[in-house]
N, C-alpha and C positions, 0 to 999 in steps of 0.2 A: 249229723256230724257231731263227735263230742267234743264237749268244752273245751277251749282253748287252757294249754299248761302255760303258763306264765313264771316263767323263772329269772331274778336276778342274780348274775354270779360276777367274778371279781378273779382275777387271774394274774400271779404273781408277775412284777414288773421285770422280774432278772428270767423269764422264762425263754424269750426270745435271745439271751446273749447265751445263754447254758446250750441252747442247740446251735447257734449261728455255728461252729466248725465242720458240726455233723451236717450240716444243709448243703454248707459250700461244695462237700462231695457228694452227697448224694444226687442234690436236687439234678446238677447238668447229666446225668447220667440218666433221667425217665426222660420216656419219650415224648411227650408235652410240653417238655421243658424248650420255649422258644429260642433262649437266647445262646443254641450251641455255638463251641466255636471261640467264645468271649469269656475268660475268669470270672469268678462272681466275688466282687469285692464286701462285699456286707449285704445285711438287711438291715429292712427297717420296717415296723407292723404298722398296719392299720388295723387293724381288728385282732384280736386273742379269747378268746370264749371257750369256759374251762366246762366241757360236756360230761362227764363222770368226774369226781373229786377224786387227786391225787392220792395215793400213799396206800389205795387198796388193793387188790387183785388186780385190778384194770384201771387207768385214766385216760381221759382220755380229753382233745384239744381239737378246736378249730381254730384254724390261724388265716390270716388273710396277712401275706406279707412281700412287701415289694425287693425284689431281688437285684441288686443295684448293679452295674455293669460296664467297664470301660465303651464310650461312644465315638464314633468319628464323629467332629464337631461339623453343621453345616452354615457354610458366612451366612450371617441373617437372617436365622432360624434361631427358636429357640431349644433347650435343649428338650428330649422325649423325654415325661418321667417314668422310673425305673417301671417291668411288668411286675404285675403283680398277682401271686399265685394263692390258690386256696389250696391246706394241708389239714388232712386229718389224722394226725399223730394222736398214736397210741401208747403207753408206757406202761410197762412190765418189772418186774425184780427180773426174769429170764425169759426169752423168749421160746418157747415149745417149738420142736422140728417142725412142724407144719407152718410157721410162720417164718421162716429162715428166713425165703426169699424175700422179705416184706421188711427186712434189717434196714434201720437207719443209722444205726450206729451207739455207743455206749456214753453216756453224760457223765464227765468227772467232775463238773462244779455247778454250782447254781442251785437253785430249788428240785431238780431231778436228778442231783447226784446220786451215782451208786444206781441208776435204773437205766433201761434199755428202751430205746426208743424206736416205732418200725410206720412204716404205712399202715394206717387204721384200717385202711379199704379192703385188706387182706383177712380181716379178723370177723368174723358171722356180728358179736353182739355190735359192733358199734355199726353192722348195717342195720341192723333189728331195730337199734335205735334210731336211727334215721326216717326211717320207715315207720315207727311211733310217733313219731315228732310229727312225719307229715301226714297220717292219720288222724291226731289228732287237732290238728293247727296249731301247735305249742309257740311260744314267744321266749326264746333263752336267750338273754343278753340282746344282741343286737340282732338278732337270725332271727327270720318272720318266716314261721311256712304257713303255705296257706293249699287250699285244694278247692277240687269242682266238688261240689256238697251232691252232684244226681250221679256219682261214679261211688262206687261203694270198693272201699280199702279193706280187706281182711287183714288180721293181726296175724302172727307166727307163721309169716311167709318165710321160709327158707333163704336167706341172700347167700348168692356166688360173686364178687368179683371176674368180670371179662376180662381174661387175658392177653389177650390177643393186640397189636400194635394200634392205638387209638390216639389221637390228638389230645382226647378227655378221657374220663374213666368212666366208667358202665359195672351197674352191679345187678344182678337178674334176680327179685325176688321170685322162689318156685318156677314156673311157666306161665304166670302171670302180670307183670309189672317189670321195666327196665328203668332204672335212675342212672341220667347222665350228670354228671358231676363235670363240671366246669372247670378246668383248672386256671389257666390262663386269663384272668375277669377283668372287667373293668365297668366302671359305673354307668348307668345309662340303660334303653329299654334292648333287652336281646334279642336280635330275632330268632333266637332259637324258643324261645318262649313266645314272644306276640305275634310270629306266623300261625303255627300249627293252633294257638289263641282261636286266630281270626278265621281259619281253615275250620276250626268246627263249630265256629256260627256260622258260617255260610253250611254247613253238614256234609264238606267235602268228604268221603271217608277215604281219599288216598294215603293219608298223614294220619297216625295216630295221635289222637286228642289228650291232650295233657289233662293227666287224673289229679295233681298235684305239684306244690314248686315251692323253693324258699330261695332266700335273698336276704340280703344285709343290708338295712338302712345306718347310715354313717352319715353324718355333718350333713343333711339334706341331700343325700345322695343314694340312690338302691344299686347295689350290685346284685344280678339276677346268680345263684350259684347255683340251683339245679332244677332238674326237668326229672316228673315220673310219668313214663308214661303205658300205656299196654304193650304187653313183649307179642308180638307175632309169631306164636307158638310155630317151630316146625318152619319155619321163614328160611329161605336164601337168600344170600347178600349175591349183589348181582356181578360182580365182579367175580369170586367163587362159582358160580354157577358157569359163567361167559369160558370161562377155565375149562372147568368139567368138560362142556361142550363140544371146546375146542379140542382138547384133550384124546374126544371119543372120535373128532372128523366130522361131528354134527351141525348141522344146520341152525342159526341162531336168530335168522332174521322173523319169525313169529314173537320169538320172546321182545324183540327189538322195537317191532310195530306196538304191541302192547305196552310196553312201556312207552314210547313217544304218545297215545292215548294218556298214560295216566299222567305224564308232564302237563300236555294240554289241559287236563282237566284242573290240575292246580293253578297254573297260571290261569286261566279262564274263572277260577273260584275267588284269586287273590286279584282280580280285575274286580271282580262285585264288590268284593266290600272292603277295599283300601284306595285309594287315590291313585290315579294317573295320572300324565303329563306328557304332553308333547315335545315333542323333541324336535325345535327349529334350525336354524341355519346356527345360533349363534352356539345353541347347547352342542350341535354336534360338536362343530371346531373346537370345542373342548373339547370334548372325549375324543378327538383326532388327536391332539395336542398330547393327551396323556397316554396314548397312544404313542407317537412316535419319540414320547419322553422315555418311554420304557423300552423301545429299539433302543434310541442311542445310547442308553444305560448297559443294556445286555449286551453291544457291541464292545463295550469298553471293555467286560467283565469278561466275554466267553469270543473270543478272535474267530472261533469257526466260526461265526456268526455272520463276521462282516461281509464275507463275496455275495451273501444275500440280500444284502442291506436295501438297495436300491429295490430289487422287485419287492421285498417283504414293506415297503414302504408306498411301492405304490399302493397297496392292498386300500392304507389309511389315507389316502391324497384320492383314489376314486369315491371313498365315502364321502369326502368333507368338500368334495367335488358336487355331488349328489346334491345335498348342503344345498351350495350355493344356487344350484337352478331352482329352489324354492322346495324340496323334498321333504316333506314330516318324517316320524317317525312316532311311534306311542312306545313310552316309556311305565313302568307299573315294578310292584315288587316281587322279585323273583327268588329265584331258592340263595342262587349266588357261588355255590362250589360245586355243581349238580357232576357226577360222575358214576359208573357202572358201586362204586360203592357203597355210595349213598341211598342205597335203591335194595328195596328186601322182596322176595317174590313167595307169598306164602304157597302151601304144599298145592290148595287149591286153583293156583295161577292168578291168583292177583296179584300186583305189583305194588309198593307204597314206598312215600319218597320218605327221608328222616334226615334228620343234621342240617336244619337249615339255620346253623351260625356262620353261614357265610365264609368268606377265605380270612382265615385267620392273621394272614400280616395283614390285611386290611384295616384303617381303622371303624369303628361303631359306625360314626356317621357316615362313610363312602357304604359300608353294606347293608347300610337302611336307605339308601340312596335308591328312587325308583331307574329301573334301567329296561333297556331291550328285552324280552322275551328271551329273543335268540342269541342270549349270551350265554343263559342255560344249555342251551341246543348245542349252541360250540363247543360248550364245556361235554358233552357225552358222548358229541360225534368223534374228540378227543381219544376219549374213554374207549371208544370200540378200537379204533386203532391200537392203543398201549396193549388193550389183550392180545389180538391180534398177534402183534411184536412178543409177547408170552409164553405165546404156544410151544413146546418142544419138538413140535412139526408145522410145520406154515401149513396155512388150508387156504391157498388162492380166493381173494376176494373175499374174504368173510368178512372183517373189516367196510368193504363198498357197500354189502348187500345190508349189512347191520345197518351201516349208515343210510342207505336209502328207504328199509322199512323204517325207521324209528323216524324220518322225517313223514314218512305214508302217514304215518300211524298217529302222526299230532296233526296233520291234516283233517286226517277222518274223524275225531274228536271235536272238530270245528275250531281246532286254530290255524292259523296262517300255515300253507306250508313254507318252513322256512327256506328251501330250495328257486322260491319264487321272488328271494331279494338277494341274489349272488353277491350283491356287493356288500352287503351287511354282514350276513353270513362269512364271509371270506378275512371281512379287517376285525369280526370278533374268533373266528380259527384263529387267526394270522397271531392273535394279541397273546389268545391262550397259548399257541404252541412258542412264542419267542418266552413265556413265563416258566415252562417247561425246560427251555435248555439251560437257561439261568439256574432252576433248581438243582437239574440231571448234573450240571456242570459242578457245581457246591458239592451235594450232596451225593451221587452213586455215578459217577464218570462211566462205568459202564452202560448205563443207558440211555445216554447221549445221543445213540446211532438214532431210537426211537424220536424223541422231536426233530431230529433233525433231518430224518425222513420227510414229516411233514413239512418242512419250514422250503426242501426244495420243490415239494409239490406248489405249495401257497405262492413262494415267490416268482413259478413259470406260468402265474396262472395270467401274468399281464400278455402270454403270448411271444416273449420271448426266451429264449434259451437260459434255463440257471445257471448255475456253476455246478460242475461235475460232484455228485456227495462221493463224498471219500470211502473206500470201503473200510467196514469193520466187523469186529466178531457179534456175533448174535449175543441179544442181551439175557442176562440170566432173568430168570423168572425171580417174578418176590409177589410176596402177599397180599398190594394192595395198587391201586395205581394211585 
């Protein structure tokens, strides 16, 4: 590995007020941006680190800055502090047609007056540089990158920016190496970084092994802000693929079974070498509790909800039932958001998992929290469903048959089949699909019909009759579940 670059730099203080106007519009507008919905009344920085010096052809800026936002207050809570996002601003005298789309807007006072300011991410040199940086282990200001020293990085790898609708940003150097950039950070260990970590000392190879990574250390504190890892040349994402499929009238449960294998084989890998924990009477009734916290939340929020309420409630009363007659459970770390998208299937047919930062309104510590197996499993048997609902022709049962190989399929791996603890299985469906209508219901009201299909299957499952689901129009298709 070559020497570390060690750079101290110094970044004007009136930097962050000269963009504060241009962020307030831009920022709510990318799709990373959590806090839609809500104005953004100011920033305010933690971190500024000035990565090319001003005033030349290119400058360019790392910012780590908290986006501040009206809150509903809660009695005897205290208040969240604001999120806070990483930005890689670039500045120009003009910005060149091929970077249009990448406009943040034009600075008329402050130390960048008179210059144009856009998404770095969009601009090849400040990937190039990134990708230096964590080549080399460079130390700039506050930003530590660091790398595996037995993965060898080639230099003038070509970067592209992934377009495509992502939670974070992804840059492809050549067909080689993918850098996910973190936008949404907070301080603390990532699992997006210390799974796939611990995944290749155990020499799992379902998960690509992180080649490289940096972070910010601040006031005794690291914010992890990105991951490089090897790009799966020629890969399908599995939700694209479940499409195609469906698309063609094809048969999907081979692909289904194989994947529920390569789940297994991760949870069985992140059983070796991280910590587990049992799960008694007392632990469960908690997770019942925040369970039926989250019904009576989404009852309040989404009315279709309530004629279910009673069965979708027994779901968490026969678990924490279970509980009580003395029932275990083993608890270990899991992926945490596992869905048909999270999931790349190279040309050869292997499947690998990726994105394991967990469900992002969660906080740090709930998704480093060890939990169920088969909360992953709910979360894909989900997943086969949503496509299902996709199709621009229904194919009878594909949905059932997905979900029965991919339960086969982690069986025959040697994990549990999760089909063999109904009642588990059921109050973590039950959990995902009421998290579902709450989103559907926010965010794309036309997809509503989709969980709320499931939530009538779930809630008749105590054996008595649901409430009638209401018809409605087929949902449009979109990109991603």
């Amino acid at each position: 590995m070559s020497e570390a670059v060690t750079r101290t730099v110094t970044t004007s203080p009136g930097l962050l007020a000269s963009l504060d106007p241009l962020l307030r519009e831009w920022l709510p507008r990318q799709r990373w941006f959590a806090g839609k919905g809500r104005p953004v009344t100011g920033f305010s920085p933690v971190a500024a680190t000035e990565l090319l010096p001003p005033g030349g052809k290119l400058g360019l800026y790392h910012l780590l800055v908290r986006a501040h936002q009206p809150v509903t207050p809660v009695p005897g809570a205290p208040e969240p502090p604001a999120d806070c996002y990483q930005l890689l601003i670039g500045e120009r005298e003009a910005l060149p047609p091929r970077l249009a789309p990448a406009l943040i807007g034009h600075v008329t006072e402050g130390p960048l007056a008179g210059r144009t300011v856009y998404d770095a991410l969009h601009d090849p040199r400040p990937g190039e540089l990134l990708l230096e940086a964590l080549r080399t282990g460079a130390r700039i200001g506050a930003l530590r990158f660091e790398r595996d020293g037995a993965q060898e990085i080639r230099s003038a790898l070509v970067p592209r920016l992934v377009t495509s609708e992502q939670s974070n940003s992804s840059v492809v150097y050549g067909d080689t190496f993918i850098l996910k950039l973190l936008r949404r950070v907070v301080p603390g260990v990532n699992p997006d970084l210390e799974l796939p970590l611990a995944l290749a000392r155990e020499d799992c190879d379902r998960v690509p092994a992180p080649t490289a990574w940096f972070h910010a250390d601040l006031a005794g504190e690291s914010y992890v802000l990105g991951v490089l890892q090897p790009f799966v040349q020629g890969a399908a994402d599995g939700w694209e693929l479940a499409l195609r499929e469906l698309a063609k009238g094809e048969d999907f449960a081979a692909e289904a079974r194989a994947l529920g294998r390569a789940t297994a084989e991760v949870h069985m890998a992140l059983a070796r070498t991280l910590p587990t924990v049992t799960l008694g009477h007392t632990q469960v009734q908690h997770l019942v509790d925040g369970m039926v916290e989250r019904l009576e939340a989404a009852t309040q929020a989404v009315p279709a909800l309530r004629p279910y309420a009673p069965g979708l409630r027994s779901a968490f009363e026969a678990l924490a039932g279970l509980a009580a007659e003395g029932r275990t459970w083993t608890a270990q770390r899991i992926h945490g958001d596992l869905h048909l998208g999270q999931c790349l299937r190279s040309p050869g047919g292997r499947w690998w998992l990726i994105d394991f930062e967990g469900e992002p309104s969660k906080s740090l510590a709930e998704r480093r929290m060890p939990q169920p197996p088969v909360r992953d499993v709910a979360g894909m048997l989900r997943s086969f469903d949503y496509a299902a609902h996709s199709a621009d022709l229904p194919v009878p049962g594909w949905a059932d048959a997905c979900r029965a190989a991919y339960c086969a399929g982690y069986a025959q791996a040697g994990g549990a089949d999760p089909r063999t603890d109904p009642v588990l299985l059921r109050a973590y469906e039950t959990d995902k699909a009421i998290y579902e209508v709450v989103y559907e219901a926010r965010h794309r009201p036309d997809w509503l019909p989709v969980p709320l299909s499931a939530i009538h299957r779930l809630a008749a499952d105590t054996g008595t009759p649901a409430p009638s689901l209401p018809s409605s129009p087929p949902a449009p298709r979109r990109p991603r579940p």
